[in-house]
C-alpha positions in Angstrom: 95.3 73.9 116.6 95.8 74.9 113.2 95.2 78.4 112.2 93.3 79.7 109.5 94.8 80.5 106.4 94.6 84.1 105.1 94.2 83.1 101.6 94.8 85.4 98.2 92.6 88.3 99.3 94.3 88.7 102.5 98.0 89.0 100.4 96.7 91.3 97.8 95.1 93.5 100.9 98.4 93.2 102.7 100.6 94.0 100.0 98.7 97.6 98.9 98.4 98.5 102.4 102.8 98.3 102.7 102.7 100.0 99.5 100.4 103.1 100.2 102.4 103.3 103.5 105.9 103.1 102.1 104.7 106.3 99.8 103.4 107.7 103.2 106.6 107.3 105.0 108.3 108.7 101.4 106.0 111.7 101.8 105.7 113.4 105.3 109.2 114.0 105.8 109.5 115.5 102.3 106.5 117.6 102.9 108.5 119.4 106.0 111.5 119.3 104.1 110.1 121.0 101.8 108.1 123.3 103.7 111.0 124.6 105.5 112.4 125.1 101.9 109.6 127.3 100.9 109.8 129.3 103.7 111.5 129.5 107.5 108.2 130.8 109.1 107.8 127.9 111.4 103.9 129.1 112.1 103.7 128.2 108.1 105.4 124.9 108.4 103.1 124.4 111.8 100.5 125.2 109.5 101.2 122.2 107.2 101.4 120.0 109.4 98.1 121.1 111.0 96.8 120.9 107.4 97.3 116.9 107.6 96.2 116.3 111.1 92.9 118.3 110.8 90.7 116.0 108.4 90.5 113.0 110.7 88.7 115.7 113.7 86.7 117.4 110.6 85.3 114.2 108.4 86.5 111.3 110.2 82.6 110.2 110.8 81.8 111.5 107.5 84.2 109.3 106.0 82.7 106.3 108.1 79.0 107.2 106.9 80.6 106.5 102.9 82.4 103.3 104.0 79.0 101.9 104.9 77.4 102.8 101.7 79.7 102.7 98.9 81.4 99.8 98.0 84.3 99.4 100.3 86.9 97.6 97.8 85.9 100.3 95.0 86.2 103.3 97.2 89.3 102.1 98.7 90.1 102.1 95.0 88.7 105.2 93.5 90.8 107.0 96.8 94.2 105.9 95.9 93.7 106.7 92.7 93.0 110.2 93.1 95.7 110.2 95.8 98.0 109.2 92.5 96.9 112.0 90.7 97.2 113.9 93.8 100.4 113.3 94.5 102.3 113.2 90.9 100.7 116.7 90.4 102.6 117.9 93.5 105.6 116.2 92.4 105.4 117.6 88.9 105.2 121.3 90.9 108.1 120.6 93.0 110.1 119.7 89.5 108.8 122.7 87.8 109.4 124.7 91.0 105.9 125.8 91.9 105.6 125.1 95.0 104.2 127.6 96.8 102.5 127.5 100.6 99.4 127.5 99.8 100.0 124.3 97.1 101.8 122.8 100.3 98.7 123.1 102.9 95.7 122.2 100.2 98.0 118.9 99.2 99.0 118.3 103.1 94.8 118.5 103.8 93.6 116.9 100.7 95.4 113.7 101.0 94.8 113.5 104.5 90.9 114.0 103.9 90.6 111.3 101.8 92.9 108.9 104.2 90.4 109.4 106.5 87.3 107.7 103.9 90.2 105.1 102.8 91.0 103.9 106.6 86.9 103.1 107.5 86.5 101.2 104.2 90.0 98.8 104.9 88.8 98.5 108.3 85.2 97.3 107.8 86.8 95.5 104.8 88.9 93.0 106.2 86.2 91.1 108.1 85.1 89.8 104.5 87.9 88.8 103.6 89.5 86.7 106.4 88.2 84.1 108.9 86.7 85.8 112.2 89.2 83.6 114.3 91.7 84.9 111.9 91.4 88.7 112.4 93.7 89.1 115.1 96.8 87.8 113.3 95.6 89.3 110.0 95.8 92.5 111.9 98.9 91.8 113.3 100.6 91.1 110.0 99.1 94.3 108.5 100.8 96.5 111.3 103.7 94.4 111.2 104.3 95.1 107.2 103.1 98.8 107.8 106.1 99.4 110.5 108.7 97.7 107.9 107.7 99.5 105.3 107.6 103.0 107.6 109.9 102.6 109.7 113.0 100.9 108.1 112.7 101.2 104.3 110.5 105.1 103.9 111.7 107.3 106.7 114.8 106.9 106.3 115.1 106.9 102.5 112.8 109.6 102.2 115.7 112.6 103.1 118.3 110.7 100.9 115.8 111.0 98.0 114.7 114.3 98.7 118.3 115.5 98.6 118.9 114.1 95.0 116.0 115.5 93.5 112.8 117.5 95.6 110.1 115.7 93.4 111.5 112.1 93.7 109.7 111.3 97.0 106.4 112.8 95.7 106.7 110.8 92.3 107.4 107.4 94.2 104.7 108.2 96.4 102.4 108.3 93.4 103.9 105.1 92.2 102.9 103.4 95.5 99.1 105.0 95.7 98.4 103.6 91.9 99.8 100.2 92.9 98.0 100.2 96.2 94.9 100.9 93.9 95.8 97.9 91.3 95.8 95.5 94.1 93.1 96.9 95.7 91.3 96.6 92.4 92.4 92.7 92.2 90.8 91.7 95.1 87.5 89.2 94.7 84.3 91.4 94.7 82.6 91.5 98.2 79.0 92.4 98.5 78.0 95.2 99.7 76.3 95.0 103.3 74.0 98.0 104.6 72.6 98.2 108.0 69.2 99.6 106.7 67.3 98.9 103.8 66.2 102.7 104.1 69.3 105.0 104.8 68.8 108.4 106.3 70.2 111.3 106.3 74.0 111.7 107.1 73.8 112.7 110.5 71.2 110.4 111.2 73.6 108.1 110.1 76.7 108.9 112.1 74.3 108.7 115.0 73.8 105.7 114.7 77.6 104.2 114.8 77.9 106.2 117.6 75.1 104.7 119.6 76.1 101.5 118.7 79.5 102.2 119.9 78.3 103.2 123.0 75.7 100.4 123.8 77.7 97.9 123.2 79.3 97.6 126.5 82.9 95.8 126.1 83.9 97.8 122.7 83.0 101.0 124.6 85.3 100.5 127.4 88.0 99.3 125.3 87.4 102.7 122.9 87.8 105.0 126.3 90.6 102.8 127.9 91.9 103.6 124.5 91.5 107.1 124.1 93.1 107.2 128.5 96.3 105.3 126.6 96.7 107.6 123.7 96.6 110.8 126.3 99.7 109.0 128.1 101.0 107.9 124.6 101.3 111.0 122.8 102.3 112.8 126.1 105.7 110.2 126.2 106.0 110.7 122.5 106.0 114.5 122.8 109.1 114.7 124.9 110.8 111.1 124.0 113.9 112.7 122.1 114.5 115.5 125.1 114.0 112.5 127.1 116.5 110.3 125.4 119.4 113.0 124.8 119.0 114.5 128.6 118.3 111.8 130.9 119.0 108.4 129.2 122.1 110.2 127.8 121.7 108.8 124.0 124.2 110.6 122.1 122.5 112.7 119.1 124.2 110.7 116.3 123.0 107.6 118.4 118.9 109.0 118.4 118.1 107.2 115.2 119.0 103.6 116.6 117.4 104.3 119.7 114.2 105.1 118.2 114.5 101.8 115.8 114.1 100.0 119.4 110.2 101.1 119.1 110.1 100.2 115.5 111.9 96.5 116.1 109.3 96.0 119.3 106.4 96.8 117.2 107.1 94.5 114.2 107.8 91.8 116.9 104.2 92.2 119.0 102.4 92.4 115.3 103.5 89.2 114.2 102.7 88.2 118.1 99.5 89.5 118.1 97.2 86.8 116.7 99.4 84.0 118.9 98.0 86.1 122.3 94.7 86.2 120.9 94.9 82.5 120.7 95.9 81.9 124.2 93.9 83.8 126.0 91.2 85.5 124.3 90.9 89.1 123.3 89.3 90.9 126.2 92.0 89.2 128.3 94.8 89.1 126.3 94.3 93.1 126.3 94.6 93.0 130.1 97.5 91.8 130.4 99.0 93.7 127.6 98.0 97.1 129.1 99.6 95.3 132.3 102.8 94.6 130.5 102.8 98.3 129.3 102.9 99.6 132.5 105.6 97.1 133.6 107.5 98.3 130.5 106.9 102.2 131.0 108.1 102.6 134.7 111.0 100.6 133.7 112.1 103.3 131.2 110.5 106.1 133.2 113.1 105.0 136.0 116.1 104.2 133.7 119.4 106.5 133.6 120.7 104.5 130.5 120.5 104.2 126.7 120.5 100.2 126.7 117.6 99.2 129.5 115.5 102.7 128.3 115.5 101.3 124.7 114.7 97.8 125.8 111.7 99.3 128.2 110.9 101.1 125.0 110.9 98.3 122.9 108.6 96.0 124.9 106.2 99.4 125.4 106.0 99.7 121.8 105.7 95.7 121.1 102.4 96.2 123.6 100.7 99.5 121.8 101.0 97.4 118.7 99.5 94.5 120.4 96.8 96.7 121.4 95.7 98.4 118.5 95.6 95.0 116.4 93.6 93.2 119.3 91.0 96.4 119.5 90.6 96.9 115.7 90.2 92.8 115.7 87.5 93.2 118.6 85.8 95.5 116.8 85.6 93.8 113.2 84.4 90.7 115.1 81.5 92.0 116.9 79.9 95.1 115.2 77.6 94.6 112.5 78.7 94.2 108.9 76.5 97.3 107.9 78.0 99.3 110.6 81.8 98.7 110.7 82.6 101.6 108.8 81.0 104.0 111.4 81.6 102.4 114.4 85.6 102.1 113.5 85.0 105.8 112.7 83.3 106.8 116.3 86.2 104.9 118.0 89.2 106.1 116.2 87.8 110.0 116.8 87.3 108.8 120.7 91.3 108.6 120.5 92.3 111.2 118.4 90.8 113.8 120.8 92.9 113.0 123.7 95.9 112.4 121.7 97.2 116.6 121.2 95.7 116.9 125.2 98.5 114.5 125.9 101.0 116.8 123.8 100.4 119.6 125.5 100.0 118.6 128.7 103.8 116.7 128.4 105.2 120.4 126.6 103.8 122.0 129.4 104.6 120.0 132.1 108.4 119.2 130.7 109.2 122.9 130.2 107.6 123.7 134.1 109.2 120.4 135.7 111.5 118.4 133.1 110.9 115.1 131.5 111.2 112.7 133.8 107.8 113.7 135.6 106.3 113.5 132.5 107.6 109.6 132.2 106.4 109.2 135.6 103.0 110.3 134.9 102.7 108.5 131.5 103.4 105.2 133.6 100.8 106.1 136.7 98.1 106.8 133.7 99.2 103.3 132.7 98.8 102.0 135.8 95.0 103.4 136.5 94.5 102.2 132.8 95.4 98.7 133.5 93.4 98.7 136.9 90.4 99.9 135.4 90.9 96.9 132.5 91.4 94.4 134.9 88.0 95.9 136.5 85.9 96.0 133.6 86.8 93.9 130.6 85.3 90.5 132.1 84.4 88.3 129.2 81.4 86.6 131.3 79.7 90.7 132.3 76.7 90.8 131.3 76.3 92.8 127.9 80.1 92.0 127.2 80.0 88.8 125.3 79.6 89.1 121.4 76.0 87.4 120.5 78.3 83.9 119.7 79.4 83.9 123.4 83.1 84.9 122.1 85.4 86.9 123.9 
């Protein structure tokens, strides 16, 4: 069977995406490099990075409301744009050398508030602009070109940059925002879809994602099996470098390759992503992905070794990425047009809750026990996970199939 194509809107999509997160990848290192230039308080520097992971908890939902009443391809627009300005007003500060903390935490929050508007509106977005039965590998690619861009070409340019000049980062991260807004900007006009002739008040509003969210049975479960995965997740990814220097014995100046094993897996289960779909169907394919995670994280949990650890890690990371382009796919598929902004909203603030629990839970548990335990437990949270998957997400429940009869 032939798959759909993606077409022109999918490319120009795909291609300000990569941009906007090759500037991102440019830009959070450089902020905490030059935090800790500005001062070597490290509750400051905490501080900053607080600044950026706040928003998502405070306006997440807000930003969800907006996606499903503005204009999703001028919003995601407008907010790159004035993440340009944004950003190139930073980087003309660092230049001028007037940077000073307080610049540093209302950029670090700023940018991060309006991510959170940007993120609802691509994600209720792309269900207008490729073929249902196309969503899973448009996802796929999306993540795929998001990790290259990240992973291999920002991250680890972004020091290199920031050691020939302090501002360069910032600038190119400007550079990337206004082309991410140009190509936005480029894509064919898609109507605007509301759930409600009559809108209500905000809160009213978020209300209603969330009870949508929650009456629908199947994208429920996946949201909380979700949020279970994150808690494990972040948990593994709080200790993962203690855990690769102490008991898989990577050698420091080795760290940087090992940790490319996650990046390499994920680029390989995004471009894999819409082929599972395929197969098997979404609801199941997620089973056994979530399966293959747990096979995957015991494996590492119980390796001594740099090569089978970073190979368990590898296929780990392949499967998260699998999962997150399967669930957001899910989701586009079967919520209402009107309501995608919201809904994606409720569920990505389901995971983001459990996601520090998991961090401090692992900090704790690694400074009272060691690391290993917490690998152990990361994979017996896998394990319930995937139990509790293979329990629930049956395509023929009642009140699980999507009104087409689709899984």
């Amino acid at each position: 069977m032939t798959s759909p194509p993606l077409g022109r809107n999918f490319r120009l999509l795909w291609s300000a995406a990569v941009s906007s997160r090759l500037g991102d990848a440019l830009r959070t290192p450089a902020l905490a490099l030059l935090a800790a230039a500005v001062t070597r308080d490290p509750r400051i520097i905490a501080a900053v990075t607080v600044a950026g992971q706040l928003p998502p908890l405070l306006f997440g939902l807000l930003g969800g409301v907006y996606a499903d009443r503005w204009d999703r391809r001028r919003t995601m627009a407008l907010v790159d744009g004035v993440r340009a300005t944004v950003v190139a007003a930073l980087a003309v500060a660092v230049a001028l050398d007037r940077v000073g903390v307080v610049v540093l935490l209302l950029a670090a929050f700023l940018l991060a508030a309006l991510g959170t508007l940007f993120d609802s509106a691509s994600f209720a977005l792309l269900p207008a602009l490729v073929p249902p039965d196309a969503l899973p590998r448009a996802n796929g690619r999306l993540q795929a070109g998001s990790a290259v861009a990240g992973g291999f070409l920002g991250a680890p340019a972004a020091g290199v940059l920031f050691a020939v000049a302090p501002a360069l980062p910032f600038a190119l991260d400007a550079v990337t925002f206004a082309t991410a807004a140009l190509l936005v900007l480029a894509l064919a006009p898609v109507p605007v879809v509301s759930a409600n002739a009559r809108r209500g008040s905000v809160w009213s509003e978020i209300a209603e994602g969330v009870r949508w969210l929650r009456g629908h049975r199947a994208l429920w479960r996946v949201t909380v099996l979700a949020a279970a995965c994150n808690l494990a997740i972040s948990g593994i990814m709080a200790v993962l470098v203690l855990y690769a220097l102490d008991v898989l014995r990577v050698p420091p100046a080795g760290y940087g390759l090992f940790a490319a094993a996650a990046i390499v897996g994920g680029v390989a289960g995004a471009l894999g992503a819409g082929r599972l779909a395929a197969r098997f169907g979404t609801l199941p394919a997620l089973r056994v992905v979530l399966a293959a995670q747990t096979v995957a994280l015991t494996g590492f949990a119980l390796a001594r070794d740099p090569v089978p650890g970073g190979l368990a890690l590898a296929v780990f990371a392949a499967g998260t990425v699998v999962w997150n382009s399967l669930c957001a796919s899910y989701g586009q598929r079967h919520v209402p047009a009107g309501l995608l902004g919201r809904v994606g909203a409720a569920q990505r603030m389901v995971g983001l809750l459990t996601a520090p629990v998991g961090a401090v839970l692992a900090g704790l548990a690694a400074a009272a026990y060691g690391t290993v335990p917490v690998a152990g437990a990361a994979a017996g949270t896998f394990a319930l996970v995937t139990l509790a998957a293979w329990r629930t997400l049956r395509p023929a429940a009642p009140g699980v199939l999507s009104p087409s009869g689709a899984a």
